[in-house]
C-alpha positions as CSV (number, residue, x, y, z in Angstrom):
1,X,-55.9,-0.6,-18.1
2,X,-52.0,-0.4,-19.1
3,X,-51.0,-1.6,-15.6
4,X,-53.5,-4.7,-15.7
5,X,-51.8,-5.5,-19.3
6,X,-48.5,-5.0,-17.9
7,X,-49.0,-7.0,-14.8
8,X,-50.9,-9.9,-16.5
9,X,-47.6,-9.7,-19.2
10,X,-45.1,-9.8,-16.3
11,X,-47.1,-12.8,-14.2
12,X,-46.8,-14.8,-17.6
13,X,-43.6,-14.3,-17.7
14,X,-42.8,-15.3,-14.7
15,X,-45.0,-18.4,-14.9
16,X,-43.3,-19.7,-18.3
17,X,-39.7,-18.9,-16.6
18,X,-40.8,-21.1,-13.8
19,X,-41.7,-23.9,-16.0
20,X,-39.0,-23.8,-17.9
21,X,-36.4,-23.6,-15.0
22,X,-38.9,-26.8,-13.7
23,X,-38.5,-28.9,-17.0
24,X,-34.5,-28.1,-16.4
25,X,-34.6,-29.7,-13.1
26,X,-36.5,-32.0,-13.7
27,X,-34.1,-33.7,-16.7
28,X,-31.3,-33.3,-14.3
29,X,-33.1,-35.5,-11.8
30,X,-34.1,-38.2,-14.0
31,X,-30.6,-38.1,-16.3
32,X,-27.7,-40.1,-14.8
33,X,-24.4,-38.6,-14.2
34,X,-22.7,-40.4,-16.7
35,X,-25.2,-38.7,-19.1
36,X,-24.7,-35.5,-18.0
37,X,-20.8,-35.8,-17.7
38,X,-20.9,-37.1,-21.3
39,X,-19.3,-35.2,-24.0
40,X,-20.2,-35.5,-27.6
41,X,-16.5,-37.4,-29.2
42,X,-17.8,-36.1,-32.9
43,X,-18.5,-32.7,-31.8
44,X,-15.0,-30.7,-31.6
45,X,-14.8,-28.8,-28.7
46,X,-15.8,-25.0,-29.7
47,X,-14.1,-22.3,-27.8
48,X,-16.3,-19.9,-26.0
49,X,-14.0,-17.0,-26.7
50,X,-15.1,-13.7,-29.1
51,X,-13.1,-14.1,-32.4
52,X,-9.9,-12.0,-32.5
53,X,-9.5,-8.7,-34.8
54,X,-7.9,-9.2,-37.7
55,X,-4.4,-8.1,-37.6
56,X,-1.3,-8.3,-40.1
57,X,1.1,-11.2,-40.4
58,X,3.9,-9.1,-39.4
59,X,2.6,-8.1,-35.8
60,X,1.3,-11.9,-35.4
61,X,4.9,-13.6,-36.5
62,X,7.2,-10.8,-34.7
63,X,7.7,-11.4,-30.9
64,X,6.5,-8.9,-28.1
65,X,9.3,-6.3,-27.2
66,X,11.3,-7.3,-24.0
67,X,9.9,-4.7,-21.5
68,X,7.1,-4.3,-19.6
69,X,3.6,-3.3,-21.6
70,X,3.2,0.2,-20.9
71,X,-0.6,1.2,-19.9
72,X,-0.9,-2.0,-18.0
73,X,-0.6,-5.6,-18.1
74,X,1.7,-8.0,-16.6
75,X,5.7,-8.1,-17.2
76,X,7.8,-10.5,-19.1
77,X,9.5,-12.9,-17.3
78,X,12.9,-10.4,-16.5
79,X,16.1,-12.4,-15.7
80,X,18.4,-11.6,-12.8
81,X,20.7,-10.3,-14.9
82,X,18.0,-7.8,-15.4
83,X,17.0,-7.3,-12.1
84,X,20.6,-7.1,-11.1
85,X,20.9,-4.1,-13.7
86,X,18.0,-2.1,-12.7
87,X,19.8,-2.9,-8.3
88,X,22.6,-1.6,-9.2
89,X,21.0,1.3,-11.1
90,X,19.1,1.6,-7.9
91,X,22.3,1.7,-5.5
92,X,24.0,4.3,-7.7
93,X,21.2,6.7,-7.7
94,X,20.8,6.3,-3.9
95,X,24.7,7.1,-3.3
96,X,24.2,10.2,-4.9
97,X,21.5,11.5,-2.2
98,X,22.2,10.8,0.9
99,X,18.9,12.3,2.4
100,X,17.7,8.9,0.7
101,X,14.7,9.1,-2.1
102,X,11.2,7.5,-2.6
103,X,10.4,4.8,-4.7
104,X,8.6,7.2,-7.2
105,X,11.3,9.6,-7.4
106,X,13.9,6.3,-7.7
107,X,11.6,5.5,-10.7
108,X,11.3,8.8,-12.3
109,X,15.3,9.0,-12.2
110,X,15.9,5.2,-14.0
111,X,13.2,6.2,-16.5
112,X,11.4,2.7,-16.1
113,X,7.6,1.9,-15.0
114,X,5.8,1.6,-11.5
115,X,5.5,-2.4,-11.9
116,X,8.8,-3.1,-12.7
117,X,10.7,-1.4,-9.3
118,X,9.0,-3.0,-6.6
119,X,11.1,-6.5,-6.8
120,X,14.2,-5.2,-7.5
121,X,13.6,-2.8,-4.1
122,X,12.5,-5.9,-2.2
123,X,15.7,-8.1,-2.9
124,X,18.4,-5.1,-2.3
125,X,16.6,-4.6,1.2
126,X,16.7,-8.3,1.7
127,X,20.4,-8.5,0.8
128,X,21.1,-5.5,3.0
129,X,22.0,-3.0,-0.1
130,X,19.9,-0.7,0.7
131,X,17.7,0.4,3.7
132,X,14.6,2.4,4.1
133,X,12.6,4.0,6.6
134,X,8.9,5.1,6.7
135,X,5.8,3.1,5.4
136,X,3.6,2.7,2.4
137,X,4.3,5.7,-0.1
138,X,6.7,7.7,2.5
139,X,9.1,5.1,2.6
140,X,12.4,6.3,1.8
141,X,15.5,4.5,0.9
142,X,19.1,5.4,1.5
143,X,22.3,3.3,0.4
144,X,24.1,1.6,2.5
């Protein structure tokens, strides 16, 4: 008798959902665009985001610290001068081994995270700096 119940409950269901998503259509159909474009002027706009935490004036007034976010997110915007330092960095280190080192090991030594090496490795082997030899994680770079 619980099954029939639960069946006759879920067909109802179903039914009123199909109504509903019927009566939907059906406005759109018979609205114009311009209606359905509209936007309410007196309404303001009401953001769809979840309220923010509350936090402490001094940590919303006081600018983020100029280095990458450590457990994730995206970099700051780092000048050349700062890719320049963390090249040349890069070039030392590598004169120092001459059997040449891998990106992690190059990373390790600097002291700086896995997001921020990548583009300065890219523009030393595209201004012939450096070389390297091997793919994906085996590559290894050597000065040149």
């Amino acid at each position: 008798m619980d099954t029939v119940r639960r069946m006759t409950l879920k067909d109802e269901i179903s039914k009123l959902s199909n109504q509903f998503a019927q009566g939907i259509l059906q406005a759109i159909r018979t609205s114009s665009l311009d209606e359905i474009l509209e936007k309410d002027a007196a309404a303001p706009a009401k953001s769809v985001r979840a309220p923010r935490a509350a936090t402490s004036k001094a940590s919303v007034s006081a600018p983020a610290p100029a280095k990458a976010r450590r457990g994730g997110g995206r970099l700051h915007r780092r000048s050349e001068e700062e890719l320049g330092a963390i090249g040349d960095k890069v070039i030392e280190l590598l004169k120092a081994h001459a059997e040449g080192l891998r990106a992690e090991q190059i990373r390790v030594a600097i002291g700086i995270d896995a997001k921020e090496l990548p583009r300065p490795l890219k523009d030393l082997l595209a201004s012939k700096k450096i070389k390297a030899k091997g793919q994906k994680r085996a590559t290894t770079y050597f000065a040149k």
